[in-house]
PALO-866425 format. One line per 10 residues: number of its first residue (from 1); their letters; for each residue x, y, z of N, C-alpha, C. Coordinates in nm, 3 decimals, decimal comma, padded with zeros to 5 digits, always signed. Layout:
N
NUM = a = X:Y:Z:X:Y:Z:X:Y:Z; ...
This chain:
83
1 = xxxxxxxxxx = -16,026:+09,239:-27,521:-15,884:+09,243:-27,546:-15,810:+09,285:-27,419; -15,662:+09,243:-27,449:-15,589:+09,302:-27,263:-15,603:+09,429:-27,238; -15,568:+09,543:-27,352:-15,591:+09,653:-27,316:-15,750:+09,721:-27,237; -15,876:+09,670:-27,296:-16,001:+09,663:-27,187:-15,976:+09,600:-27,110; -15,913:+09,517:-27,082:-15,916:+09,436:-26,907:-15,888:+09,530:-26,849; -15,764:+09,590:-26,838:-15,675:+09,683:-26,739:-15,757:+09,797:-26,725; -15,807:+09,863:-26,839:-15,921:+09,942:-26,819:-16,041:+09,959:-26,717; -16,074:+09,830:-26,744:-16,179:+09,747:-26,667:-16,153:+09,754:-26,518; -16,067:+09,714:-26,475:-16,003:+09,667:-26,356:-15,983:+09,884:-26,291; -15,918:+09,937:-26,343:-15,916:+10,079:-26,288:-16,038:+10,091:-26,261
11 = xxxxxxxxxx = -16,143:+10,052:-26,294:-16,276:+10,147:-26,296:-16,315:+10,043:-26,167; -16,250:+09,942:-26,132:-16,284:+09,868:-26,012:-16,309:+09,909:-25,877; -16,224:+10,052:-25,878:-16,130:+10,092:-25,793:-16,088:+10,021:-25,708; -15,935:+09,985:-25,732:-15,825:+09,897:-25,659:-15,790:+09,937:-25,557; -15,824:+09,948:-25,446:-15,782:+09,997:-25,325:-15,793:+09,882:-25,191; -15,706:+09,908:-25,129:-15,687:+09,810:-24,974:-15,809:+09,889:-24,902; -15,867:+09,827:-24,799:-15,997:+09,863:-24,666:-15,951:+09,986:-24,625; -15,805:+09,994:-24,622:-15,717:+10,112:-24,537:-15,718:+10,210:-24,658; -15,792:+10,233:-24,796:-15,817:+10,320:-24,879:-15,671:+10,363:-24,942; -15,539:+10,269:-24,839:-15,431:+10,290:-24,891:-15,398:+10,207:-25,083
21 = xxxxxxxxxx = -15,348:+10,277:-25,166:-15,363:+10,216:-25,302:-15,298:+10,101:-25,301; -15,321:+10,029:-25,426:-15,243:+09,867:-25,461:-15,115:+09,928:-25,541; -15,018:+09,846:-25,498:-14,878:+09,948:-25,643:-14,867:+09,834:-25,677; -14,849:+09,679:-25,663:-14,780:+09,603:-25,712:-14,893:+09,568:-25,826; -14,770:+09,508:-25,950:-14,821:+09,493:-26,060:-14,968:+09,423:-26,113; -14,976:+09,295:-26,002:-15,041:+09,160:-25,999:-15,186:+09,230:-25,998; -15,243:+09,370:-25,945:-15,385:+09,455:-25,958:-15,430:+09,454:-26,092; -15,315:+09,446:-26,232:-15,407:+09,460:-26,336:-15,468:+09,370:-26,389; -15,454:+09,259:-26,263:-15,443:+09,099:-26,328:-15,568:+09,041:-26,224; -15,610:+09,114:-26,157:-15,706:+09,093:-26,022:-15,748:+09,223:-25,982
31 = xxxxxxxxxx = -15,848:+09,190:-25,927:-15,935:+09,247:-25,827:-16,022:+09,207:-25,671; -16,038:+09,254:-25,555:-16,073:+09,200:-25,485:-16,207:+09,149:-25,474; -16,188:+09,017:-25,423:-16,350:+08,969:-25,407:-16,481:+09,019:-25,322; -16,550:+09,144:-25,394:-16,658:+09,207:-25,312:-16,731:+09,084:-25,162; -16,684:+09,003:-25,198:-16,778:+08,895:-25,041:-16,697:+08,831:-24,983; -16,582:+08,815:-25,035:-16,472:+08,737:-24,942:-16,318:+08,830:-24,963; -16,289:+08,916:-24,894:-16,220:+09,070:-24,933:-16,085:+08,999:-24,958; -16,076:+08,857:-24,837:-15,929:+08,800:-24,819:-15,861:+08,726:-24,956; -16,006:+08,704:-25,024:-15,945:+08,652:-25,191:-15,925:+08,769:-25,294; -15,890:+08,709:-25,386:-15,889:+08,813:-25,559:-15,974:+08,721:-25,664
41 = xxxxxxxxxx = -16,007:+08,770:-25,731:-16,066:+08,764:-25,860:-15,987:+08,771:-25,983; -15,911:+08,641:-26,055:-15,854:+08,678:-26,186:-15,917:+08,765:-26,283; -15,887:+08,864:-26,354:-15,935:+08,897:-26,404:-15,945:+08,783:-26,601; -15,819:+08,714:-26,576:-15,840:+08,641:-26,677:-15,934:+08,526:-26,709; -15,917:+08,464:-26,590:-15,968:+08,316:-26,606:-16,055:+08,331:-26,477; -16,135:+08,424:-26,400:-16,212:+08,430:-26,288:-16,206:+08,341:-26,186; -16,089:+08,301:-26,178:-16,058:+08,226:-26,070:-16,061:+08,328:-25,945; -16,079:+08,230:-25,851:-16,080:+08,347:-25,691:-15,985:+08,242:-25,613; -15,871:+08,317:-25,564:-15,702:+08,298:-25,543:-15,703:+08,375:-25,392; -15,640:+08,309:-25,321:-15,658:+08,333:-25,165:-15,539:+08,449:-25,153
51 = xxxxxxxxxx = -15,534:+08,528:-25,070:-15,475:+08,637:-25,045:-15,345:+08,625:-24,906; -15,404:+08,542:-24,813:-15,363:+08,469:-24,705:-15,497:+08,475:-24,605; -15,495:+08,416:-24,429:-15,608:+08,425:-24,368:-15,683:+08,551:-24,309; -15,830:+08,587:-24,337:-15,900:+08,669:-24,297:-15,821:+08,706:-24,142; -15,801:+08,874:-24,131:-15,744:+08,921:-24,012:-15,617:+08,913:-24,030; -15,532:+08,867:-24,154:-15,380:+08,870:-24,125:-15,349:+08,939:-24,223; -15,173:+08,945:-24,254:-15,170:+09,009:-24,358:-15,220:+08,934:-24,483; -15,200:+09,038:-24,569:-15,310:+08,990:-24,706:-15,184:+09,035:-24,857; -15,096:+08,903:-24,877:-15,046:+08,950:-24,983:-15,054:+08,916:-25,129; -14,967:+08,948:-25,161:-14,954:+08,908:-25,335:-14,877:+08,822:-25,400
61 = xxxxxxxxxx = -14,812:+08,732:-25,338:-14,722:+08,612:-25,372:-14,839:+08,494:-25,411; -14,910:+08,485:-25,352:-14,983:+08,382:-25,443:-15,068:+08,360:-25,573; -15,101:+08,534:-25,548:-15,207:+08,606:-25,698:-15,028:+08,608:-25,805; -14,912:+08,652:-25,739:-14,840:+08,619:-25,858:-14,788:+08,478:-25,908; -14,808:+08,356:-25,821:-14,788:+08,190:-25,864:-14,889:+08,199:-25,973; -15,017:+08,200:-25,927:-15,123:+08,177:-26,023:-15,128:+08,238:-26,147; -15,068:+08,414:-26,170:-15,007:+08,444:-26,254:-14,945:+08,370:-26,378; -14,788:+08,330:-26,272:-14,682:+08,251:-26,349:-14,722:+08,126:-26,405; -14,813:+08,036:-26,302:-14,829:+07,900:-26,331:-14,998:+07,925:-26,414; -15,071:+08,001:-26,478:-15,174:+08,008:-26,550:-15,168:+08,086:-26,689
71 = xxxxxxxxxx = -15,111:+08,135:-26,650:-15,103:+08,322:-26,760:-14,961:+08,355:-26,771; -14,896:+08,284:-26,838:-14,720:+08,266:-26,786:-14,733:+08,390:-26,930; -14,763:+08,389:-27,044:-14,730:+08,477:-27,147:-14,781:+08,626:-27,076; -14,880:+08,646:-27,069:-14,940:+08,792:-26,985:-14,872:+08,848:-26,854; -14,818:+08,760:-26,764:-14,714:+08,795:-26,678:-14,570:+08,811:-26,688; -14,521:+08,737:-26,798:-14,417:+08,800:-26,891:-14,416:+08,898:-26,915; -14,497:+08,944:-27,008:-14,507:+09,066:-27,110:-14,568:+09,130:-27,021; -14,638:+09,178:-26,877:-14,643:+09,233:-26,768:-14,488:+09,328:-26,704; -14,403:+09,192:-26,696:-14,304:+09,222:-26,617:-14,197:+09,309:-26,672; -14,205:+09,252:-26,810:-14,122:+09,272:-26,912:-14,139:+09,451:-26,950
81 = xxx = -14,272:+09,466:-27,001:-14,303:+09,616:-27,096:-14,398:+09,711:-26,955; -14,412:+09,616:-26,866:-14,462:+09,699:-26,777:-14,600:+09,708:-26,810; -14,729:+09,752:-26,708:-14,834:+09,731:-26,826:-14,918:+09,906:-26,779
């Protein structure tokens, strides 16, 4: 159920290389890919979603497309009630 996902995903520990934390929302919805750090891991549909290129910055605009354009109800009700 969603409520174990998010669960799930804390016990991941969500953290950047720089041990600095993740704040934006799109973490309860992903996790990073233990072998390729520059992707994520849906946590819904296990898709692995590019982050941008290894050595650059690494953001969250594309883990939130895939969001909107896959999981449009769960990123709603994300944005909406907060999760």
């Amino acid at each position: 159920d969603e409520e174990s996902l998010f669960e799930n995903n804390i016990e991941k520990q969500i953290y950047l290389p720089s041990t600095r934390a993740k704040t934006s929302i799109v973490w309860h919805f992903f996790h990073v890919d233990p072998q390729y750090t520059w992707r994520a891991i849906c946590n819904l549909c296990e898709k692995s979603v590019s982050r941008g290129k290894p050595g650059s910055h690494l953001g969250t605009s594309t883990l939130q497309r895939h969001l909107q354009a896959r999981h449009s109800p769960h990123w709603t009700r994300a944005n909406k009630y907060g999760v």
